[in-house]
C-alpha positions in Angstrom: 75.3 155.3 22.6 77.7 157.0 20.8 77.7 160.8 20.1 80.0 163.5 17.3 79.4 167.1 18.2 80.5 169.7 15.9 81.4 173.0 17.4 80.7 176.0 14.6 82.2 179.2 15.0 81.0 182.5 13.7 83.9 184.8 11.5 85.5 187.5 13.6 84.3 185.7 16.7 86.9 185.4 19.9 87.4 181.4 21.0 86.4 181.7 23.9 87.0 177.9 24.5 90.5 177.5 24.4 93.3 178.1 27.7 96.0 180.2 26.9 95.5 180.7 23.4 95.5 176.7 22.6 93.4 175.1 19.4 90.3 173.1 20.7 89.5 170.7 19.0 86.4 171.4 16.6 84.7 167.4 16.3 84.1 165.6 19.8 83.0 161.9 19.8 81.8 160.4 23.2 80.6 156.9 23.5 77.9 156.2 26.5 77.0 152.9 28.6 74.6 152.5 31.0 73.8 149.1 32.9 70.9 148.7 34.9 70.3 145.9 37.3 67.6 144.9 39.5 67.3 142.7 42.5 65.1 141.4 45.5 61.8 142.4 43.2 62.6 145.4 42.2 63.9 146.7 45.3 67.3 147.0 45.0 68.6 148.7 41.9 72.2 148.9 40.5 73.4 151.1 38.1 76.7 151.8 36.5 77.0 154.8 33.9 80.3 155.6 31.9 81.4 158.1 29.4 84.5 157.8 27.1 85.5 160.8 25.0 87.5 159.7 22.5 88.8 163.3 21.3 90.1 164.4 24.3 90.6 161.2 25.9 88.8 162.0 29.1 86.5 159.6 31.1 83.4 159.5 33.5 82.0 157.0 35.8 79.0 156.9 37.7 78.5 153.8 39.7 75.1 153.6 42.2 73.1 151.5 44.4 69.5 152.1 45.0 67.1 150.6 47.8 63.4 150.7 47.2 62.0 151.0 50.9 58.2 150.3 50.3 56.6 152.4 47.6 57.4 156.0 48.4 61.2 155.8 50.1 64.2 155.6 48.1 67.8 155.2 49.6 70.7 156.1 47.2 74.5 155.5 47.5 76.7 156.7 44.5 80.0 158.1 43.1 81.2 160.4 40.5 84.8 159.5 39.5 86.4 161.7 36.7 90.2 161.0 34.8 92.1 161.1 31.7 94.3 163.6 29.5 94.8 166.6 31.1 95.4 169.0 28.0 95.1 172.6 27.4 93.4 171.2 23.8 91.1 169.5 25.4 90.1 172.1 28.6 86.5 172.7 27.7 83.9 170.0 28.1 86.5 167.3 29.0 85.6 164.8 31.6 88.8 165.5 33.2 88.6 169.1 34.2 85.9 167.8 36.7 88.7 166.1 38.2 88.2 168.2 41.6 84.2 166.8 41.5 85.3 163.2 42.3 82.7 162.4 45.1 80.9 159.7 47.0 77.5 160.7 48.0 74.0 159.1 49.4 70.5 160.5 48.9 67.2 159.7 51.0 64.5 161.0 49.0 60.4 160.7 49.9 58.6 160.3 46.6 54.6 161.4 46.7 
């Protein structure tokens, strides 16, 4: 998928989206994959999201394992991993300001 967002601002208006006084960038274009794969009849899912945005050069990856435990139990192991440009420009919605998110994490979840 690919996305262009447009942020408007209204006259007289503060910026509140920029660090220090810095220009943000006004047109932000982020391309999206998502792979899905499935195994063992359905019971064992992978998945591997990523986000690239172009304008601020900041990325997103979301790699995950899922095991289907008979109809109701699901078993989850995953990751967030965030990088790129580290910019004052580019502080607000970048990928990279989640830098201090990076995480591994499992879920055991009961679905009725």
């Amino acid at each position: 998928q690919w996305y262009q967002i447009r942020l408007l601002e209204k006259r007289g208006e503060v910026d509140r989206l920029t660090l220090g006084g810095s220009k943000v960038k006004k047109d932000i274009t982020q391309f999206t994959f998502l792979f899905e794969a499935r195994n063992l009849n359905d019971s064992l899912i992978t998945d591997l999201f990523f986000l690239y945005d172009v304008t601020r050069d900041g990325w997103w990856i979301q790699p995950n394992i899922q095991y289907k435990w008979g109809t109701n139990w699901r078993f989850v192991v995953g990751a967030n991993i965030f990088a790129g440009a580290s910019k004052p420009e580019s502080a607000f919605g970048n990928p990279s300001g989640l830098d201090w998110a990076k995480e591994i994490y499992t879920k055991l979840t009961l679905q009725f």
